[in-house]
C-alpha positions in Angstrom: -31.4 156.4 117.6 -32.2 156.8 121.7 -32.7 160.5 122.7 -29.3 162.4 124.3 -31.6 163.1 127.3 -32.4 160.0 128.1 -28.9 158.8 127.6 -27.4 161.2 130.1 -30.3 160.6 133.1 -28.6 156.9 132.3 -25.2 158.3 133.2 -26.5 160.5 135.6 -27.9 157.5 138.1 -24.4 155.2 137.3 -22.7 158.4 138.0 -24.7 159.2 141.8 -24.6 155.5 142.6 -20.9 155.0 142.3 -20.1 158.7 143.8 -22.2 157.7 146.8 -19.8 155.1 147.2 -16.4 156.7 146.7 -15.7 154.4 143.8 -15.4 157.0 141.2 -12.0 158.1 142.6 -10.5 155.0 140.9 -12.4 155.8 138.1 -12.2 159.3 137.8 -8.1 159.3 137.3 -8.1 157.1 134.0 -11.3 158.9 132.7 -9.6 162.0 132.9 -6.0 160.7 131.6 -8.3 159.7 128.6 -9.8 163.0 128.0 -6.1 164.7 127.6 -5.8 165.9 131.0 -2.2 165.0 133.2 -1.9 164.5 136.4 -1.4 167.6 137.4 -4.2 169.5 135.8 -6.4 165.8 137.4 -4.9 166.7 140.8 -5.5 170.6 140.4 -9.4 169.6 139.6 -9.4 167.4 142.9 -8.1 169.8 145.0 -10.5 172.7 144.1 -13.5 169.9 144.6 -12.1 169.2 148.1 -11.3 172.5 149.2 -14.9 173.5 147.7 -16.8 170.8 149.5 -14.9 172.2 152.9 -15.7 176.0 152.3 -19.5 175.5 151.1 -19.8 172.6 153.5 -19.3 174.2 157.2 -20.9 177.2 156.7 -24.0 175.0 155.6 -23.8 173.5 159.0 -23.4 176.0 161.5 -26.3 177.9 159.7 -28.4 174.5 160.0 -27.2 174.2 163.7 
């Protein structure tokens, strides 16, 4: 039986190398759908991620700038 840990760092480094390029939309929708979520609650999640990644994101910037 492999170790949990090692099983996630695994998932971990398929997970950052298809993020990194914007494949895991495509992905993402059907995962989800398979967990029990609908598309609303799937669309609700990906709103809050981009809305997230614009209100942590420019502040970031104009401090490093």
């Amino acid at each position: 039986m492999s170790d949990p840990y090692h099983q996630n760092v695994g998932r971990y480094t398929t997970y950052r190398l298809f993020h990194s390029r914007l494949i895991i939309g495509p992905v993402l929708t059907p995962y989800l759908l398979g967990k029990g979520l609908n598309y609303t609650q799937i669309l609700t999640l990906q709103g809050i991620a981009a809305v997230s990644v614009v209100v942590f994101e420019i502040p970031t910037g104009a401090v490093a700038d």
